[in-house]
N, C-alpha and C positions, 0 to 999 in steps of 0.2 A: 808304830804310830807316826814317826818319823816319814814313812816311805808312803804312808796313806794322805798325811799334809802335805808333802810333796805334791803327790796324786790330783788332789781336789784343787790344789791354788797354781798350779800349772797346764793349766789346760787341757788335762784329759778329760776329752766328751765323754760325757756317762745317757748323755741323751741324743743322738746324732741318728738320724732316719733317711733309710735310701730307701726311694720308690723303683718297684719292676716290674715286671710282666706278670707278676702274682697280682699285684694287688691293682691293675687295673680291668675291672673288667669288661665285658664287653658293653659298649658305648655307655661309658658309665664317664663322668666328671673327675674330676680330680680331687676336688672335695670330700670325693666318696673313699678317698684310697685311705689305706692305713699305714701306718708308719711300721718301718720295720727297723729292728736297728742291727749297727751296724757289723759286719764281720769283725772278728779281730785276728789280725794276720797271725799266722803261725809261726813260733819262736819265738820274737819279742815283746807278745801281748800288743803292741799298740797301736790306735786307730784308726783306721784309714782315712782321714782328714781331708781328702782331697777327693774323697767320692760325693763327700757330705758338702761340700762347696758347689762340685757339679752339679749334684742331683738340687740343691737352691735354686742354682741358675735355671735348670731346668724349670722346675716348678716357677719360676719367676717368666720365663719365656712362654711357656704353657696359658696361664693365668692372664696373658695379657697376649693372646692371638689374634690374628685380625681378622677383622670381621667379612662375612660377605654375606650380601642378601638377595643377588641374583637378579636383581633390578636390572632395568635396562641401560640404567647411565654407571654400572659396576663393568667393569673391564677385568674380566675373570683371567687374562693373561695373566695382568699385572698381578693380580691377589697371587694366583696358583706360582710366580716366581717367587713376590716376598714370603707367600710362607712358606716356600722350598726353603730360601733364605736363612729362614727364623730356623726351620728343624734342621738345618745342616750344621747351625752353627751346637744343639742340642746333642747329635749323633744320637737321635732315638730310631728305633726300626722302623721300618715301613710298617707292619702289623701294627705298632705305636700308633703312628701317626694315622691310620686309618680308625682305629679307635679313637682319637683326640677329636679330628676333624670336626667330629657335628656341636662341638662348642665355640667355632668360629662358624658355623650358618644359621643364617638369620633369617625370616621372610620367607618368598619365593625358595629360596636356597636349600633351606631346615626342612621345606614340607615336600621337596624332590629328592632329598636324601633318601629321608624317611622313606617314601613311598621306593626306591632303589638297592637301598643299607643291604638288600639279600643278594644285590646280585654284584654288589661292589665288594668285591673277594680280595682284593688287592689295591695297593698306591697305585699303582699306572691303569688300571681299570678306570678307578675312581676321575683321578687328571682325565682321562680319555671322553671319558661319561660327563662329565661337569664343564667339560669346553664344547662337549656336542650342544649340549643343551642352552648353556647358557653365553656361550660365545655367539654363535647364532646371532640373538633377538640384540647384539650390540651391532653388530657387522649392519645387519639388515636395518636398522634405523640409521646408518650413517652412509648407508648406499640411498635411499631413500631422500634424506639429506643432501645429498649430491644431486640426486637425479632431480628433486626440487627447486634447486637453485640454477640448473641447466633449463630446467623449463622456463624459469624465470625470464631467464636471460633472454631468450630464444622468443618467449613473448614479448619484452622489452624491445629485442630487436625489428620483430615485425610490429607491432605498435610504430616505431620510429620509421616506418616504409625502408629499411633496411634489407637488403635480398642477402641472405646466408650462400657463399658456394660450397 
């Protein structure tokens, strides 16, 4: 009785849950996963405490991923760095994180996945395929941008009888 009071008022988890590669499936949430718990090392029984801490972290980093919606004023550079950022600091797999991803797409973003999800087999596929598409339609509104404000100019200047060499 002694060793069981011990037990229970010194911090041995009896409830501590690590998510893997079992219990995500494919493009499924994280919501959806099931707790599993946790090994316990072999020989001295006791917890592994510091998976239980990561995999939080985890689930905390996961839960609050950033968004992108593919829009034209999103800079998919940017996003596709910080959430390299976010999963590096996570050390989940590529397979992982290509299943996580379609909970940070949103808009535009979410409905080119989708229509894609079969041919995006891989992380660097996926990066490759999502800066084709929607790095694009940023590039080309700020060239556009540019070339408008040259015109501008250029009318301003002949307006002022101004001769360009």
């Amino acid at each position: 009785m002694n060793e069981k009071f011990h037990q229970q008022h010194h911090g041995v988890a009896s409830h501590s849950v690590i998510y893997n590669n079992s219990n995500i499936n494919s493009m499924s949430s994280l919501s959806s996963m099931e707790p599993q718990p946790l090994q316990k090392s072999l020989g001295n029984n006791s917890f592994k405490y510091d998976n239980f801490i990561e995999q939080q972290l985890i689930k905390e980093k996961i839960n609050n991923i950033r968004k992108h919606s593919g829009n034209k004023h999103d800079d998919v550079d940017e996003w596709l760095q910080n959430i390299e950022q976010d999963f590096s600091s996570t050390l989940v797999s590529e397979e992982i994180k290509l299943k996580l991803i379609p909970k940070s797409l949103t808009n535009d973003a979410k409905s080119w996945f989708e229509q894609k999800k079969h041919r995006l087999l891989s992380w660097q596929t996926f990066t490759i395929e999502i800066k084709n598409r929607f790095q694009l339609s940023l590039h080309t509104d700020q060239k556009c941008i540019r070339l408008r404000e040259e015109w501008v100019w250029v009318c301003m200047c002949v307006g002022l009888g101004m001769v360009l060499v």
